[in-house]
N, C-alpha and C positions, 0 to 999 in steps of 0.2 A: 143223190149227190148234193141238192141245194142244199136238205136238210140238214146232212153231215157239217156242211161249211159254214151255215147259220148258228149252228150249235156251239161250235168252235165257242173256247173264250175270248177276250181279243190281248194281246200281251198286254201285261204293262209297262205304261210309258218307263223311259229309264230316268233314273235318274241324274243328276250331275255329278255324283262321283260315280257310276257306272261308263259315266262317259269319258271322264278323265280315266278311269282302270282302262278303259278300252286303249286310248292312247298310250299311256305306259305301256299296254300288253301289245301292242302295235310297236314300239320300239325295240320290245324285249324279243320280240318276234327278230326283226331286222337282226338285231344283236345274237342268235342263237343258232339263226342262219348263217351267219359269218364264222361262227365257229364250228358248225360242222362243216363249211366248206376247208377250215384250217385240220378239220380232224381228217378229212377225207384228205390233203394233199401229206400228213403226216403217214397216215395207212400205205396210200402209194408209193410214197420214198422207202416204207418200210418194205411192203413186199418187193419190191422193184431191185433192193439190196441184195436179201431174201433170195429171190428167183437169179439172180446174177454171182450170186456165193459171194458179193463184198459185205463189210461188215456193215451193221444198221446204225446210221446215224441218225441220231433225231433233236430239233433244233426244241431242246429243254426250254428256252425263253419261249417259244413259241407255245408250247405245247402247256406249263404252267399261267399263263395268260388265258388259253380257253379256258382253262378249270376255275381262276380265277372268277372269267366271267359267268361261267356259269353257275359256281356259287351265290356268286352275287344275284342273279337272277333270278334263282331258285327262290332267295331269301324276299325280293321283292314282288313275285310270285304266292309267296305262305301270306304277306300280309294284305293283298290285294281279294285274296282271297278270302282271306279273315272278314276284309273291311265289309265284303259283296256279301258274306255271310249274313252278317249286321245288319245291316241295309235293308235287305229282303226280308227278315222275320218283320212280323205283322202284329 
């Protein structure tokens, strides 16, 4: 077991835009969380109409806002990813 753990490489350090991605992706986290708690209260107003035989309303402002964000997130996602891509070749 020492041997296995001695062998090990050691990571490498990060560097400062790895740490700043981590922040951004530490935001976008917050941010994605929020909107699947908006997609989950939309799902339930849905089925909830649904299982009650009224018609399904659904708060359209609300619901092009999470798409919105998560668009947006996606997109700052591809380039963070790109940049760490960068970064790491050797």
């Amino acid at each position: 077991m020492r041997r296995a753990a001695l062998r090990r490489t050691m990571p490498r350090p990060l560097a400062a835009f790895d740490l700043k991605a981590y922040q951004v992706l530490c935001k976008i986290d917050t941010q994605l969380r929020i909107a699947g708690d908006n997609l989950n209260q939309i799902t339930k107003a849905c089925n909830s109409a649904v299982a009650l035989g009224e018609p399904v309303v659904v708060n359209t402002g609300l619901l092009e806002s999470v798409q919105q964000l998560i668009r947006e997130n996606g997109k700052a996602i591809k380039t963070i990813v790109a940049n760490l891509a960068k970064s790491t070749v050797q």
